[in-house]
C-alpha positions as CSV (number, residue, x, y, z in Angstrom):
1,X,-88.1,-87.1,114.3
2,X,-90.2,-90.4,114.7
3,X,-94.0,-90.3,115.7
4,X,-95.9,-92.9,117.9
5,X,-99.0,-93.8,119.3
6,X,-99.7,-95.1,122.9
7,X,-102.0,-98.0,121.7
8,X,-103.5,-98.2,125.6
9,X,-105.8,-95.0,124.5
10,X,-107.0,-97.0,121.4
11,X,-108.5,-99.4,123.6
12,X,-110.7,-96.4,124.2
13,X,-112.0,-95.4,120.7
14,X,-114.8,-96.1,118.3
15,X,-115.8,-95.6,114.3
16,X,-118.3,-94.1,112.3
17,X,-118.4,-93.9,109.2
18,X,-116.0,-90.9,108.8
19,X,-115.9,-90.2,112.2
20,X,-113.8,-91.3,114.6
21,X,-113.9,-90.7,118.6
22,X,-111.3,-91.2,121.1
23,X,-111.0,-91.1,124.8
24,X,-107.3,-90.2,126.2
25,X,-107.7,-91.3,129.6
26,X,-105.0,-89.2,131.0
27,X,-106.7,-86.1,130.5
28,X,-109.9,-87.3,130.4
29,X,-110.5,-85.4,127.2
30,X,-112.8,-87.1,124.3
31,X,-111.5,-86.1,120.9
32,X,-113.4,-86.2,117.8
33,X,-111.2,-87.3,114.7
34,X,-111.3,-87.3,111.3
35,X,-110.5,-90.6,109.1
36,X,-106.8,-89.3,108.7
37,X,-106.2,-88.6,112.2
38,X,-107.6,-92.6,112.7
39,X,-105.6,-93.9,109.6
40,X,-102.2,-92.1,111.4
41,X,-102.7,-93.4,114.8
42,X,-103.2,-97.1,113.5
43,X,-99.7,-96.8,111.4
44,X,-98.2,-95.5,114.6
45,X,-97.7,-98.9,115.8
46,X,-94.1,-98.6,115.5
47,X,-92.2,-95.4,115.0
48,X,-92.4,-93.6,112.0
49,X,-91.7,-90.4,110.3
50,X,-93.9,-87.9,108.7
51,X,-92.6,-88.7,105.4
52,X,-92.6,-92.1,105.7
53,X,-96.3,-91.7,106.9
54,X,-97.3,-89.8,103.6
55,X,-95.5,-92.3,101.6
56,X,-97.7,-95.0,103.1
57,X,-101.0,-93.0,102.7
58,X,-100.1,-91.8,99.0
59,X,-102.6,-94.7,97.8
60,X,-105.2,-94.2,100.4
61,X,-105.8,-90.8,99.3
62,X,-104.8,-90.9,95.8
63,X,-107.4,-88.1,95.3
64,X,-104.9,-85.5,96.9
65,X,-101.8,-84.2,95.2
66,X,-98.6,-85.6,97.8
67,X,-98.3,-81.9,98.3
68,X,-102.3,-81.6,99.9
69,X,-101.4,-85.0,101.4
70,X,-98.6,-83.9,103.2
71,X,-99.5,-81.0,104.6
72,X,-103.3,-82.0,105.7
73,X,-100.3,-85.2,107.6
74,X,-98.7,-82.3,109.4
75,X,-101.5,-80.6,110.4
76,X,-103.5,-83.7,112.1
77,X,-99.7,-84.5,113.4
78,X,-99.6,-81.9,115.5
79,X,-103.4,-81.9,116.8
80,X,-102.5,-85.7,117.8
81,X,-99.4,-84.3,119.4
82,X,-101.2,-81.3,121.5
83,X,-104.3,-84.0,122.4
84,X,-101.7,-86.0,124.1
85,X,-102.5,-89.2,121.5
86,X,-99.2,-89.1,120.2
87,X,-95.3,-88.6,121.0
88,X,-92.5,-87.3,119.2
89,X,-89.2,-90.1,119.6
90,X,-85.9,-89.1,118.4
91,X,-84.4,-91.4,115.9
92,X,-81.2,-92.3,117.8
93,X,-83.2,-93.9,120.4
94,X,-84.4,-96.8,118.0
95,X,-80.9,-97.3,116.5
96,X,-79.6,-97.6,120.0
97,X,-81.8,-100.0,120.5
């Protein structure tokens, strides 16, 4: 399973420090994220797994075993994916493509 971000509700966010705050217009919910959750959305770009996602964060947070890393990835994952930030995309539909 792929992840992605709509990048229309990024138009909508803003950074502090470690702090991140986003509106998701649909909803009209604001969410208040943490660094990770901001470092996830702005990979999701294009679609990408959740291992592929930890792979490219292993440096960033070199601090954490892969393990921590991974699981603190699923975690914010699935908060994105209940906020409405994110979406899940099967893989077939980008080889199809």
């Amino acid at each position: 399973m792929l992840y992605r971000c709509n990048f229309e509700y990024l138009k909508h966010y803003r950074l502090w420090d470690e702090e991140v705050v986003v509106y998701h217009p649909p909803s009209g919910s604001t969410h208040r994220l943490n660094i990770l959750a901001h470092d996830l959305l702005r990979l999701l770009d294009t679609p990408k797994s959740e291992e592929k996602l930890t792979e490219l964060l292993t440096q960033c947070y070199a601090e954490n075993t892969k393990a921590e890393l991974s699981s603190a990835i699923a975690t914010t994952l699935n908060f994105l994916l209940e906020s409405g930030l994110l979406h899940k995309q099967p893989e077939s539909t980008i080889q199809s493509q």
